[in-house]
VMD Tcl script that draws the C-alpha trace (Angstrom):
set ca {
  {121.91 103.29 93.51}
  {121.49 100.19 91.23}
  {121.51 100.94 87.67}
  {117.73 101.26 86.20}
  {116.06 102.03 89.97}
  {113.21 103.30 90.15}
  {113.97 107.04 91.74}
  {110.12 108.23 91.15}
  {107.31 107.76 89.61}
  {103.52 109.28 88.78}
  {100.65 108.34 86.55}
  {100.85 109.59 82.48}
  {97.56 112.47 82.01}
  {96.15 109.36 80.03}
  {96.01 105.96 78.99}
  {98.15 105.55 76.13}
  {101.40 107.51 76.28}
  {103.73 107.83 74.05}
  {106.86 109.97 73.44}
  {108.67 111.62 76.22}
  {111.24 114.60 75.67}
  {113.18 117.23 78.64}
  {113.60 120.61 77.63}
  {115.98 121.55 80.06}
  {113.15 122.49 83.12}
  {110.10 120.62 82.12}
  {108.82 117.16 80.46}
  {106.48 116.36 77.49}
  {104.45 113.81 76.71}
  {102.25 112.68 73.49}
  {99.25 110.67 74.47}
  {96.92 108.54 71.83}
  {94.37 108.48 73.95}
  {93.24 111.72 74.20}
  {95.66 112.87 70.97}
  {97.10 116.06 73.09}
  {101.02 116.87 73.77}
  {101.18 117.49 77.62}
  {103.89 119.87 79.26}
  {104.41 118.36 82.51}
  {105.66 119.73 85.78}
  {108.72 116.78 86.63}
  {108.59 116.87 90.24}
  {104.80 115.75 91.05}
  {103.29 115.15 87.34}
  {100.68 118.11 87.04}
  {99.81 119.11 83.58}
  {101.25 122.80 82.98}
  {99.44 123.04 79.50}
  {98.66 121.18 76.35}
  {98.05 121.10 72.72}
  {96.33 119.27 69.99}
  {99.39 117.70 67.72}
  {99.11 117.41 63.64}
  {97.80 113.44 62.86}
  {95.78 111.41 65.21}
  {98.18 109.15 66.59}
  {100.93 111.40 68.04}
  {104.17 108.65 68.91}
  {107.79 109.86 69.62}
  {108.78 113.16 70.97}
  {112.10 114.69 71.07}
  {113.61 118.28 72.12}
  {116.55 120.29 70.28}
  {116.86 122.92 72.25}
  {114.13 125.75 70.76}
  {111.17 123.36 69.12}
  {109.83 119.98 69.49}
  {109.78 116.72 67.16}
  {107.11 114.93 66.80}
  {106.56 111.66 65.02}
  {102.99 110.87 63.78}
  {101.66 107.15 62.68}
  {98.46 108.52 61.01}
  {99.79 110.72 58.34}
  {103.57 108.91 58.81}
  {105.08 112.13 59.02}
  {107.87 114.27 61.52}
  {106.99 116.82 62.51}
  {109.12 120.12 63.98}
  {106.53 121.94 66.33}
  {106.15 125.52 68.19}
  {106.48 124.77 71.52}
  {104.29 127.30 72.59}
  {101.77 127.57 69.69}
  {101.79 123.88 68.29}
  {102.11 125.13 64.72}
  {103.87 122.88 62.13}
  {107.39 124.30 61.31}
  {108.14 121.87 58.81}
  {107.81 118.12 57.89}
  {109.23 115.50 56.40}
  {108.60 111.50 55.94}
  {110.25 109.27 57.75}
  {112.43 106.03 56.02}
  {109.84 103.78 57.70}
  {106.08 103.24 57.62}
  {106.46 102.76 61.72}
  {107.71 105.75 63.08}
  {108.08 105.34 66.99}
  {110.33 107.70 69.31}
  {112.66 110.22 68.38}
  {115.98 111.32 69.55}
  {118.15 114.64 69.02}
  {122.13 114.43 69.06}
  {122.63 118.26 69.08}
  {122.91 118.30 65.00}
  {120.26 115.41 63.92}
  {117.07 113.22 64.70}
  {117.71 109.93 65.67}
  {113.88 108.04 65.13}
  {113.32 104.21 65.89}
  {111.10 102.43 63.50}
  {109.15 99.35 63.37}
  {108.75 98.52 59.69}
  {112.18 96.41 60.05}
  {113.51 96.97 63.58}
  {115.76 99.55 62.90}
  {117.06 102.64 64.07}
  {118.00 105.19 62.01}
  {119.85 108.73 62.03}
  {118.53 111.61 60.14}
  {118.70 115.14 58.14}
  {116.45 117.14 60.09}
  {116.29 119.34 57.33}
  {115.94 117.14 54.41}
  {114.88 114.02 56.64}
  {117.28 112.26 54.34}
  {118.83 108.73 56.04}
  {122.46 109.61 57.08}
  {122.74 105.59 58.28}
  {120.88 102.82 60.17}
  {121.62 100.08 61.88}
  {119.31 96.85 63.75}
  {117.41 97.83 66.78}
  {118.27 94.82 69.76}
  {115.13 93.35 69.29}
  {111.50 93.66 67.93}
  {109.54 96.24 69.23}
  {111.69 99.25 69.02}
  {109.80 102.31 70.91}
  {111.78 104.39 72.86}
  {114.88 106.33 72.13}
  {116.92 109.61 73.58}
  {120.42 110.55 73.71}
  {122.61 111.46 76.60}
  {125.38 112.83 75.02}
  {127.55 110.63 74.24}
  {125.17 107.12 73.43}
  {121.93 106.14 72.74}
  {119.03 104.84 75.11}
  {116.36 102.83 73.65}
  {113.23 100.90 75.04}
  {111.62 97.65 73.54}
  {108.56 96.62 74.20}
  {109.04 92.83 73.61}
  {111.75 92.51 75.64}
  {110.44 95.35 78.09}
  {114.05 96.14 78.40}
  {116.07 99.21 77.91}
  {119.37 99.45 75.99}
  {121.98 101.94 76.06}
  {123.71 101.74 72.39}
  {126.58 102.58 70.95}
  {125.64 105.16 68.14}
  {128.54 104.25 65.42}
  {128.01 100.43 65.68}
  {124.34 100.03 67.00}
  {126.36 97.56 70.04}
  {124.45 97.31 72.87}
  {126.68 98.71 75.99}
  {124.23 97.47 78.33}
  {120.62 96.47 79.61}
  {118.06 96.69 82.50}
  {114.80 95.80 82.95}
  {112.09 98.19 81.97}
  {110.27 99.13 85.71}
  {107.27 98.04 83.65}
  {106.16 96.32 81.00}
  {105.62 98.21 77.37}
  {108.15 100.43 77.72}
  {107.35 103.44 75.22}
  {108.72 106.98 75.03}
  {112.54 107.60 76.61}
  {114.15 111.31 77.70}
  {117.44 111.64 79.09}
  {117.30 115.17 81.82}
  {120.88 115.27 82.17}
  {121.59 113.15 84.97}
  {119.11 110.61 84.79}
  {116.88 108.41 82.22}
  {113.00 108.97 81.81}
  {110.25 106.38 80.65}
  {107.07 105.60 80.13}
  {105.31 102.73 80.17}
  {102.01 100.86 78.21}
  {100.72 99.06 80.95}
  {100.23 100.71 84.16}
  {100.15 104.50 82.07}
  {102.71 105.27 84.38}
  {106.24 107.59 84.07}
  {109.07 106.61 85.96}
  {112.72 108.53 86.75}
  {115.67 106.23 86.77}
  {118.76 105.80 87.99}
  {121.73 105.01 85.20}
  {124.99 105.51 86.76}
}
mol new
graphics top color blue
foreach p $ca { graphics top sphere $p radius 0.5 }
foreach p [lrange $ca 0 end-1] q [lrange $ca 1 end] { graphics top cylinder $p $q radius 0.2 }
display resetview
């Protein structure tokens, strides 16, 4: 298949989503619109449960293995969540007063931010700044990790990067399958998104 196809799709539970993260089986999903983390089943989209988040405008999600991240542009805080119970395990602030998605390498938070375009790599304990470097353009939203690199979205471009994490280089690009491209997960084997302006999630093809 051609890099960035479209391999499904099926509407968002609302109108303004926002972070995506894969826990292995299942996706989530923040949504502004109705302020609520969704647990979605990934095959046709149902809602399996959801939970009010700390903040009123819930952004980037991200998954380490146990708990979910959470970035919030209300309070400006990151927030490490109960998956099950929604209760705060700890937070921190971020380097930027943008916070957008969130990424987890196995050891530490990756979070884009729009205060200067940059994406940055983090404590998750301390939230301290272990480096940064220039997002490709911006309106830096989206971001996961796949292993090995970065993926990001931008939402002025509507493109979506895969980046080299030591440099910040961008490996390579595709068009977003819609515009406003917002929160980013990575299940594996292929590259999740969701998108602004049609409120819509879309699986795509990478390799």
């Amino acid at each position: 298949m051609v890099v960035g196809a479209v391999i499904k799709s099926f509407a968002a539970p609302s109108t303004i989503p926002r972070g995506l993260a894969w826990d292995g089986k299942t996706l989530w999903i923040s949504e502004q619109n109705t302020v609520l983390i969704y647990q979605l089943n990934p095959i046709t989209g149902a809602v399996i449960r959801s939970f009010a988040p700390p903040g009123a405008l819930p952004r980037g999600l991200t998954w380490d293995g146990k708990t979910l991240w959470l970035s919030e542009a209300f309070n400006i805080l990151i927030y490490q969540l109960n998956p099950v119970t929604g209760a705060v395990i700890r937070s921190f602030a971020p380097p930027g007063a943008l916070p957008r998605d969130l990424a987890w390498d196995g050891q530490t938070l990756w979070l884009s931010d729009d205060t200067l375009n940059r994406i940055y790599q983090l404590n998750p304990i301390t939230g301290a700044v272990i480096k940064s470097f220039a997002a490709p353009s911006t309106e830096p939203h989206g971001l996961t990790w796949d292993g090995k690199t970065l993926w990001h979205s931008d939402a002025f471009t509507d493109l979506i990067y895969q980046i080299n994490p030591i440099t910040g280089a961008v490996i390579r690009s595709f068009a977003s399958p819609d515009t406003d491209p917002r929160g980013l997960t990575w299940d594996g084997k292929t590259l999740w998104v969701c998108t602004d302006n049609l409120n819509r999630i879309y699986q795509l093809e990478t390799h």
